[in-house]
GUDO-769607 format. One record per residue (C-alpha): residue number from 1; chain; x, y, z. Coordinates in nm, 4 decimals. Each point is the difference from the previous one (the first is absolute). Layout:
! GUDO-769607
SITE   k c        u        v        w
SITE NUM A        X        Y        Z
...
***
This chain:
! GUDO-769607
SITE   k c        u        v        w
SITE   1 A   0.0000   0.0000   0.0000
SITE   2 A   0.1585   0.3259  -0.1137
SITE   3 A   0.0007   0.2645   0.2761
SITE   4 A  -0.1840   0.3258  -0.0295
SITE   5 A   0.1180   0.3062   0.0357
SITE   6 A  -0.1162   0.0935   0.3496
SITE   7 A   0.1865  -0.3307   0.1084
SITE   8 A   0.3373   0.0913  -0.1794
SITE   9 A   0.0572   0.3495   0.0583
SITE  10 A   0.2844   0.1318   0.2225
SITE  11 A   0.0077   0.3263   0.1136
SITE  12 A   0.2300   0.0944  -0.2822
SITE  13 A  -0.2071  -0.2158  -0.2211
SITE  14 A  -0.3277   0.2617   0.0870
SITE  15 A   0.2063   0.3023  -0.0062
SITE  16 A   0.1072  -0.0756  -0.3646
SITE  17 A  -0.3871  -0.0416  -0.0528
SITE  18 A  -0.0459   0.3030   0.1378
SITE  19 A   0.1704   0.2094  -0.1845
SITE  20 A  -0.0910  -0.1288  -0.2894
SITE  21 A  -0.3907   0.1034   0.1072
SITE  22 A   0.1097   0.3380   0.0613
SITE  23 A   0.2246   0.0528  -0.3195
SITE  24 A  -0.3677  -0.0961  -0.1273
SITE  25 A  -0.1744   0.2213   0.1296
SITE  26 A   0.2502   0.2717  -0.0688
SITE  27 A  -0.0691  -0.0901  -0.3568
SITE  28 A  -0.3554   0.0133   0.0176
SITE  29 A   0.0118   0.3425   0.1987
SITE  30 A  -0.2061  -0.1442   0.2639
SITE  31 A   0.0401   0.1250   0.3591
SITE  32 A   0.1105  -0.2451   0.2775
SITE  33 A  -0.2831   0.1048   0.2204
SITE  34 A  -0.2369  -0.0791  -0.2595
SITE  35 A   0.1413  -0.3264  -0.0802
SITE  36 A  -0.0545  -0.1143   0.3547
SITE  37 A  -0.2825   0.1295   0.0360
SITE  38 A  -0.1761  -0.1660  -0.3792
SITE  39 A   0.1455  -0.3253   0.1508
SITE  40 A  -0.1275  -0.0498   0.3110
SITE  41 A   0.3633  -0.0936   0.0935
SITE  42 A   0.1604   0.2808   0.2450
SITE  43 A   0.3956   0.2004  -0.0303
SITE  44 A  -0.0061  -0.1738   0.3752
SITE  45 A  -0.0415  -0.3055  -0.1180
SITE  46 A   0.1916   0.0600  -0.2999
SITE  47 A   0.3317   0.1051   0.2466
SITE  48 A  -0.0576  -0.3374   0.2341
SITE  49 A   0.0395  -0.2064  -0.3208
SITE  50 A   0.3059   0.2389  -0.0752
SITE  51 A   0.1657  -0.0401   0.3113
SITE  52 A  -0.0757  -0.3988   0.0297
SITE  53 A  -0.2193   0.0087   0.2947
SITE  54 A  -0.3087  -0.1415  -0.2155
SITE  55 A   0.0106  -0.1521  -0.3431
SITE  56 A  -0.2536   0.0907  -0.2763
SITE  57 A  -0.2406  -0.2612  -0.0917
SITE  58 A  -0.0920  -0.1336  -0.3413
SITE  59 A  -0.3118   0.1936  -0.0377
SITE  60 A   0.2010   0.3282   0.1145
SITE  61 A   0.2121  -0.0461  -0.2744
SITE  62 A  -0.2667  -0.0790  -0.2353
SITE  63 A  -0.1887   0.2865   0.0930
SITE  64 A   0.3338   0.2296  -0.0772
SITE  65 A   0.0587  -0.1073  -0.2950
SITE  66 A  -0.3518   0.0210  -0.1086
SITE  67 A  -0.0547   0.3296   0.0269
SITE  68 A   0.3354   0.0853  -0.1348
SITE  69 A  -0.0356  -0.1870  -0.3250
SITE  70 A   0.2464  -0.2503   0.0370
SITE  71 A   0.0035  -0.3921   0.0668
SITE  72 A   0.1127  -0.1200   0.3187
SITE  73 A   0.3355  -0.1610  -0.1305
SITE  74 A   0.0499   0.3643  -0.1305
SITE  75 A   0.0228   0.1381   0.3212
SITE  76 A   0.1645  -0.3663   0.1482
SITE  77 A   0.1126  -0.1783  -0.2832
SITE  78 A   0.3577   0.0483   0.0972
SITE  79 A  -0.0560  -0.1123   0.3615
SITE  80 A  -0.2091  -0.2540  -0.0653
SITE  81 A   0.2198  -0.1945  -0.2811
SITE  82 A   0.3031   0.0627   0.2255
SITE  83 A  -0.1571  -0.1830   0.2865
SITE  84 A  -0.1793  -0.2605  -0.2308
SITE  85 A   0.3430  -0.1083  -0.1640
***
């Protein structure tokens, strides 16, 4: 059984997701505080999963990349191959 993302990410691992979001958004001209806010998911949250003190689950990440346009190996695909080899 391949792992998901939520069960294969490292701190490092999420902070390389997360700036990918935000280079993203950045793109897209949208505002952080809108982001959060559109997804339900908060900056809080967001800086727990940054710092390693929670891990984002599956449906987090889904919901991300959703609304950004992307698939979820686009904002993962890296991590998630490394981990899977």
């Amino acid at each position: 059984m391949e792992p998901t993302p939520s069960q294969s990410l490292t701190p490092q691992d999420v902070e390389t997701m997360l700036s990918k979001v935000y280079e993203l958004l950045k793109s897209k001209s949208i505002p952080r505080m809108q982001f959060y806010s559109e997804i339900g998911i908060s900056a809080g949250a967001m800086s727990q999963w940054k710092l390693g003190k929670t891990t984002p689950i599956y449906n987090s990440i889904a919901k991300i990349a959703d609304y950004l346009g992307v698939t979820v190996d686009e904002l993962t695909g890296d991590i998630t191959q490394k981990t899977a080899a």
